[in-house]
C-alpha positions, -999 to 999 in steps of 0.1 A, spaced: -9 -234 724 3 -210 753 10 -171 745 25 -147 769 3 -112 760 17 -82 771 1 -49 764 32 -27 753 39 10 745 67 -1 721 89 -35 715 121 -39 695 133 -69 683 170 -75 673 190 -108 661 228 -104 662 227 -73 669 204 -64 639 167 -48 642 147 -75 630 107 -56 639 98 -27 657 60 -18 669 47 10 689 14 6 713 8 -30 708 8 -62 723 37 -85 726 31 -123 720 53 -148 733 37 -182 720 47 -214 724 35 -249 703 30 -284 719 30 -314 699 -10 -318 705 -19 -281 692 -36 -278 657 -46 -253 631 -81 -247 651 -62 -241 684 -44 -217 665 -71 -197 647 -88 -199 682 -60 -182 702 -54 -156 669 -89 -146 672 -89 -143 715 -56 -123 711 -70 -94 681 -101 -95 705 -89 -94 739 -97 -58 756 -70 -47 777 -64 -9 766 -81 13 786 -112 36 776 -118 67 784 -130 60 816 -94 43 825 -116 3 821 -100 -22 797 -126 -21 772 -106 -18 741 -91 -41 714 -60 -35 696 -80 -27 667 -97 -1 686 -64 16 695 -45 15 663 -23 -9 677 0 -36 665 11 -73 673 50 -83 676 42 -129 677 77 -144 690 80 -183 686 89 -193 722 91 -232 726 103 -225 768 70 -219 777 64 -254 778 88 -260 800 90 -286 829 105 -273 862 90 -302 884 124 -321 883 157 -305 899 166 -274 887 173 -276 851 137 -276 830 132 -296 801 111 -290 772 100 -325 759 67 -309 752 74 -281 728 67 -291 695 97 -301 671 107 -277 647 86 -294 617 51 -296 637 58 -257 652 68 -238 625 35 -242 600 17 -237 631 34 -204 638 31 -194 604 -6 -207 604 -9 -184 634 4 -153 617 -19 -159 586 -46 -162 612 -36 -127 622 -33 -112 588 -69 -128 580 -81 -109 606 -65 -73 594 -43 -71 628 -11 -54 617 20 -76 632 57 -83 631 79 -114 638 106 -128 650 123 -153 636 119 -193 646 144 -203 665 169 -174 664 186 -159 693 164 -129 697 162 -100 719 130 -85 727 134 -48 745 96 -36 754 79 -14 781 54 -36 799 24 -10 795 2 -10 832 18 -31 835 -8 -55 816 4 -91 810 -21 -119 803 -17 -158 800 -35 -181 777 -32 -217 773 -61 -231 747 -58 -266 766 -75 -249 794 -96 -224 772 -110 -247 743 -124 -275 770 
């Protein structure tokens, strides 16, 4: 599993023109499922990203949680970040999981999440969504559990 993190002051999501979620000081979470991920990879990265400490203190370090904060999670489902640019100019994405491997992994993801007590929102799987956010710092962190879990 990959997710995008960004630490966020607010994010709104909208599908056909439609506000579908809306959080305030949070995190943004872009993740994307390959056809190799499992539930543990995903109650791995759902633990890392409730625990990861990238709001500031009061001594301006990044020493606190979202839980510490009062913050929220917005989780998008976003298969292009297993994308392959290393042939001409148009990527593929052979290795994003299929619909019926990715979806009970996202949703495992999210009750990962709720498990944990970390208030969140979603998009919606494979809608055309638009995500308007301010990039707070700005603070944006990648994690891939292939690299993480070895």
């Amino acid at each position: 599993m990959r997710a995008v993190i960004t630490r966020t002051t607010g994010a709104t999501l909208t599908i056909d023109g439609q506000e579908h979620a809306r959080i305030g000081q949070g995190l943004l979470v872009l993740l994307g499922i390959t056809q190799s991920d499992t539930p543990k990879q995903a109650t791995y990265l759902a633990e890392k990203c409730a625990g990861l400490r990238i709001f500031e203190d009061e001594n301006g370090k990044l020493n606190r949680s979202l839980a510490d904060v009062g913050g929220q999670m917005l989780v998008v489902s976003n298969f292009t970040l297993y994308a392959n640019c290393s042939h001409g100019r148009r990527p593929d994405f052979l290795a994003a999981a299929k619909p019926d491997q990715a979806i009970p992994l996202y949703e495992f993801f999210q009750q990962e999440l709720g498990r944990l007590g970390v208030p969140f929102q979603t998009g919606v799987f494979g809608a055309d969504m638009k995500i308007d956010h301010v990039n707070d710092g700005p603070v944006t962190i990648i994690m891939d559990t292939d690299q993480m879990m070895k």
